[in-house]
N, C-alpha and C positions, 0 to 999 in steps of 0.2 A: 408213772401215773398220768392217764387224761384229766386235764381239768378244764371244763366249762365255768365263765364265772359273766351271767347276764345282770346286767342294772340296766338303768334308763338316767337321763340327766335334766330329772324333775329337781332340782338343785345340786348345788357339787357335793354332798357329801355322798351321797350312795358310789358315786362313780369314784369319787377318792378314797372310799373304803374296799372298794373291788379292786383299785390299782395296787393298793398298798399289798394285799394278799396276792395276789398279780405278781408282783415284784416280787415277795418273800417266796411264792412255789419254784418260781422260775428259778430263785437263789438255789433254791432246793435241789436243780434237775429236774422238774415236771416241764410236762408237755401242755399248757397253757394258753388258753382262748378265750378273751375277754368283748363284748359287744353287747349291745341294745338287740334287745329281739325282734322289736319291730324291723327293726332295718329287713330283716327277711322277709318282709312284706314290701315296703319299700324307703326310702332314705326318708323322703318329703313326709310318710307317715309318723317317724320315730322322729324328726325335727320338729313338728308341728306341735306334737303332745307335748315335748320338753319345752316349747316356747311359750305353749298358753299355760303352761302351771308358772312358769318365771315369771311371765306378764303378769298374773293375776297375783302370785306372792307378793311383789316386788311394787306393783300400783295401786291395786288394790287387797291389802293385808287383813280388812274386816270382811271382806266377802270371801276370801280364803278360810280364817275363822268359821263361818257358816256354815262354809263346804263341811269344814270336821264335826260340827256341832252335826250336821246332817247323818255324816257318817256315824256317831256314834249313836244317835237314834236308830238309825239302820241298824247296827249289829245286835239290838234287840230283838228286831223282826224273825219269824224262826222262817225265813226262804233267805236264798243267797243273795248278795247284795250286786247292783248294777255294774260295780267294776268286775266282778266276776263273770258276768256273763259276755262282759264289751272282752275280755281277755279270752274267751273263748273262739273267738274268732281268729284265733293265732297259732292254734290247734295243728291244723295240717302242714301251714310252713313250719312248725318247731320239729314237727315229727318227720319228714322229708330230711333237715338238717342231722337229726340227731341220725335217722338211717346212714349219712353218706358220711357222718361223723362221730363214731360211735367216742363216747368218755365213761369214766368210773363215776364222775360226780361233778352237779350242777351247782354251785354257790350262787348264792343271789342276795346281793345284799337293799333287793328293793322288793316292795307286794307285788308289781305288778308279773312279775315275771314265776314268782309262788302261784302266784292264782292259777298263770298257762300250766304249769308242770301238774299244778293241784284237778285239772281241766284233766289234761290227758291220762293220770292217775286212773281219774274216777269211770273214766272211758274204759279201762281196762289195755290201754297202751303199756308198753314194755317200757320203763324210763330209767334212767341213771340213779344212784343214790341222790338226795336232794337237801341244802343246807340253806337253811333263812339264817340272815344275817340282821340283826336290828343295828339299825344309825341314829336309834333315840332315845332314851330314857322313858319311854314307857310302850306299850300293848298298844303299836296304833291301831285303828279301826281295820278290821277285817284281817285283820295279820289271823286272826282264830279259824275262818273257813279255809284256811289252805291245811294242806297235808302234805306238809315235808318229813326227812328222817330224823331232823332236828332242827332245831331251832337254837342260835347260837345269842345270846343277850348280853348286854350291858354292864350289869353287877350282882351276887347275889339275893341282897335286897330288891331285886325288881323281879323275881322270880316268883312271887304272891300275885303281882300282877298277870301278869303272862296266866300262870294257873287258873286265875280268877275268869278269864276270858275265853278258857276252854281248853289251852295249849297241854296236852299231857306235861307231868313235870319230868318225865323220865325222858321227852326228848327237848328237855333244858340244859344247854351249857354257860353258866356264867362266866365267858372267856373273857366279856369287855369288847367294845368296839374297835376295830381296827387299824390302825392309824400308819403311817408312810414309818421305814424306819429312821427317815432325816429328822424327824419330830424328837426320835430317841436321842438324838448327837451329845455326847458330854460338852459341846463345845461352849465358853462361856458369853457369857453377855460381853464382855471385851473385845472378844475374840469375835464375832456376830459385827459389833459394830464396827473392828476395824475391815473386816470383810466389805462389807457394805460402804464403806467409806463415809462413816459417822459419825459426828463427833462425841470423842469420847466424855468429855465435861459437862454434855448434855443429857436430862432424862428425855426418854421418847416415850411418846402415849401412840400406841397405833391402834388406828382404828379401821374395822370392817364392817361392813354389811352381808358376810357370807360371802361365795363365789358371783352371786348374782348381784351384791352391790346393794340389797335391799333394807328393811327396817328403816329408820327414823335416822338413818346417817346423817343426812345433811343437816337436819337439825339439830343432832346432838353436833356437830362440825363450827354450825353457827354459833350455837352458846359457849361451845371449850372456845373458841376462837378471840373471842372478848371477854371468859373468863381468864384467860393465861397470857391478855395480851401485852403485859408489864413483867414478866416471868421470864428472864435473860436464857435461863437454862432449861427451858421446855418448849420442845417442838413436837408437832402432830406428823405422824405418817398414817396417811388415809390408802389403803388399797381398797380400790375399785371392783374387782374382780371382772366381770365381763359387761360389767357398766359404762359402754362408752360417754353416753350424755353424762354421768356423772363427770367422769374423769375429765372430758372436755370442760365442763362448765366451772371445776374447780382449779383445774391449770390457768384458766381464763383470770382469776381471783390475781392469780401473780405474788400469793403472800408469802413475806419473809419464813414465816413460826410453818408451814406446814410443807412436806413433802409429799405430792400425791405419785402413786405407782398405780399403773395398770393390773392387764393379769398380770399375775409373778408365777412362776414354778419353786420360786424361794420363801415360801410361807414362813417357813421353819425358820431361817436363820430371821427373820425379822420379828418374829416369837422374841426369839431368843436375844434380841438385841431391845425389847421392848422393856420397860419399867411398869406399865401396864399395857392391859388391852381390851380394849370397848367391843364389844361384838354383840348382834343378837344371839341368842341361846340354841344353833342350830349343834343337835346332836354331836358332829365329826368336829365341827373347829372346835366347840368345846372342849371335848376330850383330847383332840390336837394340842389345845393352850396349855391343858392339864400336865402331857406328857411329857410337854418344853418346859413345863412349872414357871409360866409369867401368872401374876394377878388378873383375875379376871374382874370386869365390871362388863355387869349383862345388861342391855336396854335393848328396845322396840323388837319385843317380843311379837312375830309372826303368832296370833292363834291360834290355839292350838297345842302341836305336840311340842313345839319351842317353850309355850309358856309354863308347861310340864318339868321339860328340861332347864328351865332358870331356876324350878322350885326346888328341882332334883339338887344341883350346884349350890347352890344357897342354904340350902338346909344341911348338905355335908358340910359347910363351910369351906367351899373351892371357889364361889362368886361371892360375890356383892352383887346386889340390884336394882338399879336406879330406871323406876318405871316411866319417870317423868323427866323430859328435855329440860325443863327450866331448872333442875336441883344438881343437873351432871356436870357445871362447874367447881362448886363448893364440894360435892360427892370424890372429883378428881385429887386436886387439891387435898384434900384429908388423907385419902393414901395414897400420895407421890411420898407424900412427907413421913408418912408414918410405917419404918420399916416392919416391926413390930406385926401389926397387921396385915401387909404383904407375908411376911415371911409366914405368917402365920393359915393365909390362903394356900400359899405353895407347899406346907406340909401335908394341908389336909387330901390337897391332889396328891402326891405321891401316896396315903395312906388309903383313899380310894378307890384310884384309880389304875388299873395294870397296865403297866406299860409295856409288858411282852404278849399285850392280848396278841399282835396277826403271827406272831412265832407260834403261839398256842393253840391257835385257831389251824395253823396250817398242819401243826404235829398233830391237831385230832384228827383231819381232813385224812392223814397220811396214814395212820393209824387206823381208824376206822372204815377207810376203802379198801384196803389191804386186806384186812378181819374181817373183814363185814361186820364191827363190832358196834354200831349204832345203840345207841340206850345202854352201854356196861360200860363207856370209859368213865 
């Protein structure tokens, strides 16, 4: 089987949920091609977009907020919304590629590239089968004007949603998002931090801002920093992700209690080696934490579909949520200490969340290309 599978790197999770299915087809013997669409326009075009949505996430997080508030006033409008028509302009190079590259089936696990396929559909162009992939906890804005053969989602319970927004429910699959299978590793927290070269008598709080390093990190960094700084047996691992001025600015610090890393390609085992884990509420790490089964504590929520997704975790009881920097000492503290309550976030992840979602996402991919069985699996 061909498989095309387009994202864009408007944050790492769409691109890390493309690899992860990426990895598992390939496991499978499929023949496999993963990339940004624009690139077929040109490199400097497909760099740009992914750079001003980072900058603005990541610097400015309330005017991001806006952007969605906008967006979802938009999808009220009954004409198409502006990113659909800026995607239309992608039209001729996707259709040239797709001529000299024929596949069974498109995955995408971002809008933007829904909207191109949904563009050449409506043209009456000849296209592959075509699979939207969600990386968040709810119906984002315009995911409703596309016309894929399915739509692959999060949980059952967010399937009222989806519906509610226009998405026929018969091409809903509640598969769960899709995650690396090193997220799945039986391997224990012992075994993680002798890996790592950790000390074992130590608890670790790791903390992230996403791929991009963003949300309210440094200053939840500040306050755990002087909350725990009497605390022999707790230290911070802060990964940066592709935040250089962070990382530089925090190696610059020289502190005993914290270990900062750059990117990592080893997410997973430092999950895994984690007692807890401070992140904003970005769809993929979430469900990444979930799969590793560490505690989660969610703050500096992106607004938006992030703030959605801490409600989503929270109210399953898979996070905690501490929305303000000044209470995420005391917040930390309460469950380092309290197994009880840890243990009891890490069952509700395993009770929620599927951990064989990209196995089951790739057996329907394989399944329904095959059959052409789209809407009966």
């Amino acid at each position: 089987m061909d498989v095309l599978i387009l994202s864009c790197g408007t944050g790492g999770g769409h691109d890390s949920a493309g690899k992860a299915v990426f990895d598992e087809l390939n496991r499978r013997g499929h023949n496999v091609k993963m990339f940004n669409p624009y690139t077929l326009r040109s490199k400097k075009l497909a760099g740009g977009i992914d750079k001003t949505y980072i900058a603005t996430a990541r610097n400015m997080p309330r005017a991001f907020g806006a952007v969605y508030k906008v967006g979802n006033f938009y999808r009220r409008l009954p004409f198409h919304s502006p990113v659909y028509f800026a995607n239309a302009g992608m039209i001729s190079a996707m259709q040239d590629y797709l001529e000299e590259n024929p596949t069974d089936v498109i995955l995408m696990p971002h809008l933007f590239p829904a909207e191109i396929m949904t563009n050449m559909k409506r043209r009456g162009m000849k296209i592959p089968k075509t699979v939207f992939i969600a990386t968040d906890y709810v119906c984002i804005p315009f995911t409703e004007e596309t016309e894929c053969d399915a739509y692959i989602i999060p949980a059952e319970d967010s399937v009222e949603d989806f519906v509610s927004r226009g998405i026929p429910r018969e091409k809903l699959y509640a598969f769960g998002i899709p995650t690396h299978s090193s997220f799945a590793c039986r391997e224990t927290r012992e075994q993680a931090k002798l890996r790592l070269r950790l000390d074992l008598g130590k608890k670790y709080i790791l903390i992230t801002g996403g791929s991009m390093g963003g949300g309210k990190i440094e200053k939840v960094i500040n306050r755990l920093e002087k909350g725990i700084a009497g605390c022999e047996d707790i230290e911070v691992i802060v990964v940066c992700g592709s935040n250089q001025e962070l990382y530089d600015r925090l190696c610059a610090r020289g502190s005993s209690k914290m270990i900062v890393v750059g990117y990592t390609e080893d997410m997973a085992s430092y999950m895994r080696a984690a007692h807890l884990f401070i992140t904003k509420p970005g769809g993929l790490s979430s469900t990444e934490a979930a799969v590793c089964g560490v505690p989660i504590l969610h703050t500096g929520a992106i607004p938006g579909c992030e703030t959605i997704n801490a409600n989503y975790f929270s109210s399953h009881g898979m996070s905690v949520v501490c929305d303000s920097s000044e209470g995420i000492s005391e917040m930390v503290c309460k469950l380092l200490y309290d197994d009880g309550a840890c243990e009891q976030l890490v069952m509700n992840q395993r009770r929620f969340i599927n951990r064989k979602a990209t196995a089951d996402i790739c057996e329907f991919v394989e399944k329904a290309a095959v059959e052409n069985a789209f809407y009966q699996v």
